[in-house]
Wavefront OBJ file of the C-alpha trace (Angstrom):
o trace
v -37.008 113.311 172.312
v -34.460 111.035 170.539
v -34.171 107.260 171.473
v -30.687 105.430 170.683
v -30.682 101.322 170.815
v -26.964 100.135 170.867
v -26.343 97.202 168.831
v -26.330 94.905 172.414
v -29.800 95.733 172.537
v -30.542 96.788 169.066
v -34.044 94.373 169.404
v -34.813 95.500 173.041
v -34.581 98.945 171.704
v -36.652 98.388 168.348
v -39.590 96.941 170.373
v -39.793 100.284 172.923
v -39.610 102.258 169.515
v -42.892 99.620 168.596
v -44.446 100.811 171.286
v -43.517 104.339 171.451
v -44.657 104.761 167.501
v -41.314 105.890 166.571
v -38.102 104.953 164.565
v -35.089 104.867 166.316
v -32.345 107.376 166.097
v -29.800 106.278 163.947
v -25.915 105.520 165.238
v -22.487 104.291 164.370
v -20.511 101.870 165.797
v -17.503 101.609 164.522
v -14.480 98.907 164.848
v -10.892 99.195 163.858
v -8.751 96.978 163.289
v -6.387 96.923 166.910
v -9.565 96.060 169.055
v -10.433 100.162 169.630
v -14.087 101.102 168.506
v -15.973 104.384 168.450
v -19.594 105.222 168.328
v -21.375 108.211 167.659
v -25.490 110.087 167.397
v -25.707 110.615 163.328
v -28.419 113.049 164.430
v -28.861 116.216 165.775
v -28.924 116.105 169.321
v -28.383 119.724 170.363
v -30.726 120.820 173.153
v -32.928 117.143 173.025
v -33.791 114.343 175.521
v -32.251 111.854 174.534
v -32.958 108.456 175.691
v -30.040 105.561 175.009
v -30.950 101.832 175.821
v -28.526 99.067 176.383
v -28.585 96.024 178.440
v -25.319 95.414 180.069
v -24.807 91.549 179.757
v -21.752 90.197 177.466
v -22.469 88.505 174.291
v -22.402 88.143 170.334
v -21.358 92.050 170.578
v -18.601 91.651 173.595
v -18.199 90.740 176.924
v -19.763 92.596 179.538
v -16.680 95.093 180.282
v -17.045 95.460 176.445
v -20.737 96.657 176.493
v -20.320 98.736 179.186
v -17.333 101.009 177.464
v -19.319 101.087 174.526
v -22.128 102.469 176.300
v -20.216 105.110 178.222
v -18.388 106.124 174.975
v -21.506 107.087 173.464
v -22.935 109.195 176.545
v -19.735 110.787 176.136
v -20.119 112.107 172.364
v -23.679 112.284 172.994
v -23.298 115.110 176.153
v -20.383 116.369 173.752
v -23.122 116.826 171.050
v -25.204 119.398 173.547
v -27.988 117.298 174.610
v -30.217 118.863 176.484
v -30.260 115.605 179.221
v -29.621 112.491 178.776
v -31.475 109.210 180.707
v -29.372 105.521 179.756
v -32.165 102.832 179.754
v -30.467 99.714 180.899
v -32.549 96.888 181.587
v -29.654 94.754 183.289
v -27.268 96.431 185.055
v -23.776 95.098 185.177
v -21.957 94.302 188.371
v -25.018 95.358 190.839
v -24.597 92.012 193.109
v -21.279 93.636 194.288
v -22.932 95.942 196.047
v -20.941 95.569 199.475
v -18.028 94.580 200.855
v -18.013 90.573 202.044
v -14.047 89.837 202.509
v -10.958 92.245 203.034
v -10.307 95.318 201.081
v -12.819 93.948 198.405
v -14.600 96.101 195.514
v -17.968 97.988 195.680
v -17.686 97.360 192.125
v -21.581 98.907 191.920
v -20.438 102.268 193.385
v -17.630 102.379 190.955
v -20.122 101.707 188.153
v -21.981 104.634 188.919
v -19.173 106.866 189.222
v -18.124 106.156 185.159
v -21.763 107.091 184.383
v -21.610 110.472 186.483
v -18.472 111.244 185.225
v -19.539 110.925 181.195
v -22.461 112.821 181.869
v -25.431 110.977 182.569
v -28.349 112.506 184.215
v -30.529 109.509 185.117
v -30.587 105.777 184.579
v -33.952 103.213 184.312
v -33.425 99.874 185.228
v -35.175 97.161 185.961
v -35.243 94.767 189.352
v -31.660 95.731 190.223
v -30.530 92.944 192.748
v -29.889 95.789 195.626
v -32.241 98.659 195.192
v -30.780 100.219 198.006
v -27.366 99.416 197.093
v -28.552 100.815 193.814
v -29.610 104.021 194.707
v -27.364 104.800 197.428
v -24.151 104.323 194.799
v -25.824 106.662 192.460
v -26.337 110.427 192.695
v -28.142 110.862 189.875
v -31.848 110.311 189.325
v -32.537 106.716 189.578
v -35.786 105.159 187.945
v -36.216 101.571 188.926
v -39.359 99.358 187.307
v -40.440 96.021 188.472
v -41.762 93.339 186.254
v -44.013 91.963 189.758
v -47.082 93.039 188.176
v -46.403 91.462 184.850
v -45.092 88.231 186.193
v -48.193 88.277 188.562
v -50.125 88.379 185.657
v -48.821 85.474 183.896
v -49.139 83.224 186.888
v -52.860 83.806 187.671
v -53.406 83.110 184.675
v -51.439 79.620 184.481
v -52.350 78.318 188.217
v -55.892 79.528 188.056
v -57.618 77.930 190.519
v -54.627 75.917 192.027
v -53.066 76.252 195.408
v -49.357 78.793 194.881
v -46.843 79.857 197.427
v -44.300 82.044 196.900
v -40.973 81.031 197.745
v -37.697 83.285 198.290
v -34.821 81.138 197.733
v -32.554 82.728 200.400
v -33.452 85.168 203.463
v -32.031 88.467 201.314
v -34.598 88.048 198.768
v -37.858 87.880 201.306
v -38.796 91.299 200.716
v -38.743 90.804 196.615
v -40.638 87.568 197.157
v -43.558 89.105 199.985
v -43.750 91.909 197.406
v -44.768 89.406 194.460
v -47.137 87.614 196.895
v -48.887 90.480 197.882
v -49.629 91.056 194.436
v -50.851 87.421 193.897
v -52.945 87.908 196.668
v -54.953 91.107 196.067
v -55.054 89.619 192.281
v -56.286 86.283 192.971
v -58.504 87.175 196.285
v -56.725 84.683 198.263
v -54.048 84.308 201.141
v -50.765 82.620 199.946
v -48.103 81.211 201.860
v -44.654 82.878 202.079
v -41.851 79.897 202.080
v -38.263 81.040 202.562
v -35.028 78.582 201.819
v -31.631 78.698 203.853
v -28.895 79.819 201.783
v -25.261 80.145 202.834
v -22.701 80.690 200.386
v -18.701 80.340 200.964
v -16.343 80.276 198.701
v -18.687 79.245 195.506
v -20.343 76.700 197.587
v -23.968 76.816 198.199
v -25.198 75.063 201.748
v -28.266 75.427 203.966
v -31.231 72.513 203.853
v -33.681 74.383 205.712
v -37.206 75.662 204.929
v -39.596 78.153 206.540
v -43.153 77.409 205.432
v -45.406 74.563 203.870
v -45.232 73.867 200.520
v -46.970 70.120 201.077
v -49.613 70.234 197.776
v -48.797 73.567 196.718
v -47.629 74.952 193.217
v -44.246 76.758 194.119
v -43.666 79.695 192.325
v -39.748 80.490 193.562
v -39.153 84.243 192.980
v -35.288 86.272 192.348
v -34.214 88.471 190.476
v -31.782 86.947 188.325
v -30.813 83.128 187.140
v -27.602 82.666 186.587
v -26.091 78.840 186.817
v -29.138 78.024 187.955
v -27.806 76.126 191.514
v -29.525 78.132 193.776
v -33.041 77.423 192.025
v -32.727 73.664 191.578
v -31.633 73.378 194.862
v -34.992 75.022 196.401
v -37.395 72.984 193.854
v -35.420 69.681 194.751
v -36.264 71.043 198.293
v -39.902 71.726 197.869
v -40.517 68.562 196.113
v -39.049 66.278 198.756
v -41.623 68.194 201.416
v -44.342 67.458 199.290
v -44.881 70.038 196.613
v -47.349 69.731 193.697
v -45.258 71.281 191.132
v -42.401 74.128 191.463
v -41.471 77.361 189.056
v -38.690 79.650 188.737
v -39.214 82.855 187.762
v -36.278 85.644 187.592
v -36.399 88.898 185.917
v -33.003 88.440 184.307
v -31.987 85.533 182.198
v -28.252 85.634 183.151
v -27.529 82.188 182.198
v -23.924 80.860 182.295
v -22.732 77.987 180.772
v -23.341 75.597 183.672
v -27.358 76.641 183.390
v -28.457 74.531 180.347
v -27.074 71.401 182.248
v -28.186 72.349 185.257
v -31.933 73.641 184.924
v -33.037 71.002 182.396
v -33.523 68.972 185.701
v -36.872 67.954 186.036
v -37.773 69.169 189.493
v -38.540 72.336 187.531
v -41.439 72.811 185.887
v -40.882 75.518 183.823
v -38.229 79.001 183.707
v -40.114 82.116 183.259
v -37.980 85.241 182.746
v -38.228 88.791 180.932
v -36.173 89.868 177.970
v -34.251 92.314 179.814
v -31.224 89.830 178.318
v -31.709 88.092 175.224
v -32.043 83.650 175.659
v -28.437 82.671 174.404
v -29.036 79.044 174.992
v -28.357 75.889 172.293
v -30.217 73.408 174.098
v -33.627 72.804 172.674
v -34.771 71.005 175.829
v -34.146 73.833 178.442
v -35.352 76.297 175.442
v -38.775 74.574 175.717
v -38.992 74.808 179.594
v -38.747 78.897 179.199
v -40.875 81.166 178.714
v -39.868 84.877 177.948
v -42.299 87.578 179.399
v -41.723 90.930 177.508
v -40.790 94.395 180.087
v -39.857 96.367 176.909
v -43.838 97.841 176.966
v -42.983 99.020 180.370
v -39.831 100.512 179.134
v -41.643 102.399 176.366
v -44.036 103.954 179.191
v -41.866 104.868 181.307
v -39.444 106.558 178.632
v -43.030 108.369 177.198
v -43.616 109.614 181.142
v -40.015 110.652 181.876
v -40.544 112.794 178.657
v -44.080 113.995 179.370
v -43.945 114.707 183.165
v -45.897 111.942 183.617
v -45.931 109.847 186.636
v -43.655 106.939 187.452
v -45.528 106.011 190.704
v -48.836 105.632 189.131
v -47.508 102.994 186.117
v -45.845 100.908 189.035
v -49.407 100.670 191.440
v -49.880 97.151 192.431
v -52.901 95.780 189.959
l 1 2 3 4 5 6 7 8 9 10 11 12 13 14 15 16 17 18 19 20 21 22 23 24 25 26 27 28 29 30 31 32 33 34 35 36 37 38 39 40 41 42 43 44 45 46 47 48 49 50 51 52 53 54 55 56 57 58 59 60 61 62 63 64 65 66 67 68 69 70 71 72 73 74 75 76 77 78 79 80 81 82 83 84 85 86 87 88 89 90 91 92 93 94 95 96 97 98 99 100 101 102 103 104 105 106 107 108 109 110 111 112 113 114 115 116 117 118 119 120 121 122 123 124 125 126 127 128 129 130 131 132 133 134 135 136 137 138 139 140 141 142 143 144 145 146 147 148 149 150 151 152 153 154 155 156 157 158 159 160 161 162 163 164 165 166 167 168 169 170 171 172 173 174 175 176 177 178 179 180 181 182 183 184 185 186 187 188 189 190 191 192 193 194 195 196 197 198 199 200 201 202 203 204 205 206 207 208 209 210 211 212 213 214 215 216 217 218 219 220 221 222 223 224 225 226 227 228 229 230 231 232 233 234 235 236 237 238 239 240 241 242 243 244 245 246 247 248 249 250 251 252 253 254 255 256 257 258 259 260 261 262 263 264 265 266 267 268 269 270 271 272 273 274 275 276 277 278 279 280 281 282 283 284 285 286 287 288 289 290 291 292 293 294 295 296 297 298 299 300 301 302 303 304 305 306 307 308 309 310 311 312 313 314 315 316 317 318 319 320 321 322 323
């Protein structure tokens, strides 16, 4: 087995070799001087597994479209090379939200995504709480591995609202089924029954509306569950929400720390008591203040096991039981 980190995830990557007890493979990537690049194994790959992380967010090292090239140019030389199989490990996966069409002849930009991996010669991809897992693993036809960081977020929150009253909230009606999931957990965790609160969301043309809630959240510790923060609109919106009903304190907690630049002015609102995400995306953020309200809850130990049971036969089902 060979593990590759590109240099987008070049930390992400070191930290499953941590916990694998190996040393990454080493790589080239290459730029010249008209904007082209190149990147290549400097090992022997003939006849190996070969494992090849990168998180496809844009960044110090590109822009998203940038990242993703680099990443298929390197499958490319890396099938080219005669390895045995090859499994990308991509923690965020670009472009999932487009996962369907929602005006006139538009993109299933997903589907295409999948078709640039087939077509360099991928043989299965692990991710990590794609926004659509059916989307997800309908667009793809090869093997598709897909973690969840519920158990690990679970984990955290236990710990921090011991003995405190939590809901779990969903912050629009498509993410119910990610947020009953997490409170199930909670539940058979913690020994008790927790509310499920859902949020109206309707979105048209960039603008968010909806002011209704499902549930009680009078007293209760919110805990508002997605899969990804991005401006962060859609959370503050909820926690203002919760607050004015009566809530004790609210949360946001997202797998992916997809910021853009409207997030550090947005989510430094106080209605928020604290971010808590995974590095699936490295923090990118200059202000201190929101910097404080985060905390960053590793996956890349899940990563490493589930790259060691790929390799081993092991089994995938087992690692992702419910605690």
């Amino acid at each position: 087995m060979l593990v590759f980190a590109l240099e987008n995830s070049r930390e992400f990557g070191e930290n499953i070799g941590r916990e694998l007890d190996i040393v990454l493979s080493e790589h080239e990537e290459r730029e010249f001087e008209d904007g082209e690049h190149k990147s290549r194994p400097l090992e022997n790959v003939r006849n190996q597994d070969v494992f090849i992380i990168q998180s496809l967010h844009g960044g110090s090292h590109g822009s998203v479209n940038d990242v993703l090239c680099r990443l298929l140019f390197f499958v490319g030389a890396v099938k080219d090379a005669s390895a045995n199989s090859i499994s990308v490990v991509v923690p965020y996966l670009c472009y999932a939200r487009k996962d369907r069409r929602t005006k006139a002849r538009d993109p299933v930009t997903i589907r295409y995504v999948a078709q640039l991996f087939e077509a360099v010669g991928i043989d299965r991809i692990v991710n990590i709480d794609v926004h659509n897992l059916q989307a997800f693993q309908n667009a793809f036809r090869c093997i598709t591995e897909h973690l969840e960081a519920k158990n690990i977020f679970a984990g955290y929150f236990l710990e921090k609202l011991r003995d405190k009253e939590i809901a779990v909230m969903s912050p629009d009606f498509g993410g119910v089924k990610r947020a009953d999931e997490f409170r199930k957990v909670l539940e058979k965790n913690s020994g008790k029954t927790l509310s499920l609160i859902i949020m109206e969301k309707m979105r048209s043309k960039g603008i968010i509306s909806g002011e209704t809630i499902v549930g009680d959240v009078k007293g209760k510790n919110v805990i508002i569950i997605d899969d990804l923060i991005a401006s962060g609109s859609t959370m503050l919106r909820a926690a203002k929400a919760c607050l004015k009903l009566g809530a004790h304190s609210v949360y946001a907690a997202a797998t992916h720390a997809s910021f853009s630049s409207q997030a550090s002015e947005i989510l430094i609102d106080d209605a928020i008591e604290e971010i808590v995400v995974s590095d699936s995306i490295p923090l990118q953020l200059s202000n201190k203040k929101l910097q404080q309200k985060i905390k960053v809850i590793e996956v890349a130990p899940l990563f490493a096991e589930a790259i060691k049971r790929i390799h081993t036969g092991g089994s995938l089902v087992d690692l992702l039981k419910d605690d």
